[in-house]
C-alpha positions as CSV (number, residue, x, y, z in Angstrom):
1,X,0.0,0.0,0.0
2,X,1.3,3.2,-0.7
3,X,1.2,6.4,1.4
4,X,0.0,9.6,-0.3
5,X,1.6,12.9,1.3
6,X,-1.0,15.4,2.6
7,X,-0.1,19.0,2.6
8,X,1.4,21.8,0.2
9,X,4.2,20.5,-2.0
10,X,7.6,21.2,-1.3
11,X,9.2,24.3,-3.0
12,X,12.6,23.1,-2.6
13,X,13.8,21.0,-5.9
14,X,17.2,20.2,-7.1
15,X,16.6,22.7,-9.9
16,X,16.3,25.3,-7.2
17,X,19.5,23.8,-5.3
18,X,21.0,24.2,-8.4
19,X,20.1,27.8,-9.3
20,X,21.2,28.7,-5.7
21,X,24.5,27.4,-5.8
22,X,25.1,29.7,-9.1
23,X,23.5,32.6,-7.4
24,X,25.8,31.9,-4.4
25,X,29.1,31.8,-7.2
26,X,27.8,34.7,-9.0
27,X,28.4,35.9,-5.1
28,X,24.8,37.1,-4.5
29,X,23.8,38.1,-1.1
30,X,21.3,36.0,0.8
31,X,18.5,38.4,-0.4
32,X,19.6,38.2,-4.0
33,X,19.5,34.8,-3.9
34,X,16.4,34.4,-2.5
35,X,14.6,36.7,-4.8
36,X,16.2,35.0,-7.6
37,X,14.7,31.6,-6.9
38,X,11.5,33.4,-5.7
39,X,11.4,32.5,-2.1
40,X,10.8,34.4,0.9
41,X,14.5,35.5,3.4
42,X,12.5,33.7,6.0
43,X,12.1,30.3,3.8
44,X,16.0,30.7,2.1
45,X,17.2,30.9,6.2
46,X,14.9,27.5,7.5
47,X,16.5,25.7,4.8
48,X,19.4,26.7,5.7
49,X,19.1,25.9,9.3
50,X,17.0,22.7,8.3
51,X,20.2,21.6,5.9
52,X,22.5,21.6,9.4
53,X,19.7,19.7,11.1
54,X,19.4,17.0,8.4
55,X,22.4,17.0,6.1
56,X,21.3,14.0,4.4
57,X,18.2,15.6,3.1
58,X,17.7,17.7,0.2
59,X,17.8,21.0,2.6
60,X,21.7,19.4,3.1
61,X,22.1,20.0,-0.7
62,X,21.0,23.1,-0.2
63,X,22.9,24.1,2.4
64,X,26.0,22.8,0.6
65,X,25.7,24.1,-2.8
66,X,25.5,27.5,-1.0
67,X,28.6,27.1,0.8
68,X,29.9,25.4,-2.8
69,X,28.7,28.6,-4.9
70,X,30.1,30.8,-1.9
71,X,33.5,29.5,-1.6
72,X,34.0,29.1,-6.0
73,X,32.7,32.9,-5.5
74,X,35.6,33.8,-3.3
75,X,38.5,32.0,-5.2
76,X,37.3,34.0,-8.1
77,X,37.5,37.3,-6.5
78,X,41.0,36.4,-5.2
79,X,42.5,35.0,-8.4
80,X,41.6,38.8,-9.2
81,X,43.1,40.3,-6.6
82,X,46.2,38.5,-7.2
């Protein structure tokens, strides 16, 4: 028997994760980013916090291709700097 989920669908998706983390390269602030994948601060920030609770989980994805996008962002602007 299968279980059918109740309740609104989840906005997060690995297209999103994936838009994020090149936001997050493009070195987007937290409220660029969450404009540009049309979620609210408040939603972009549980996720976050939700992707150190559960880093197995798709909000771990999340929460990594952030920190991905972020760190790629800084090499860039260093390799510049140099």
């Amino acid at each position: 028997m299968s279980v059918i989920k109740q309740g609104r669908p989840e906005l997060i998706t690995e297209t999103l994760v994936e838009l994020v983390e090149e936001a997050a390269e493009l070195g987007m602030t937290v409220n660029l980013m969450s404009d540009y994948v049309a979620v609210s601060r408040s939603t972009f920030y549980a996720w976050l916090s939700k992707g150190r609770q559960f880093p197995d989980s798709i909000y771990g994805e999340f929460l990594h291709a952030v920190r991905r996008g972020r760190s790629r962002s800084a090499v860039k602007l260093l390799a510049d700097v140099r």
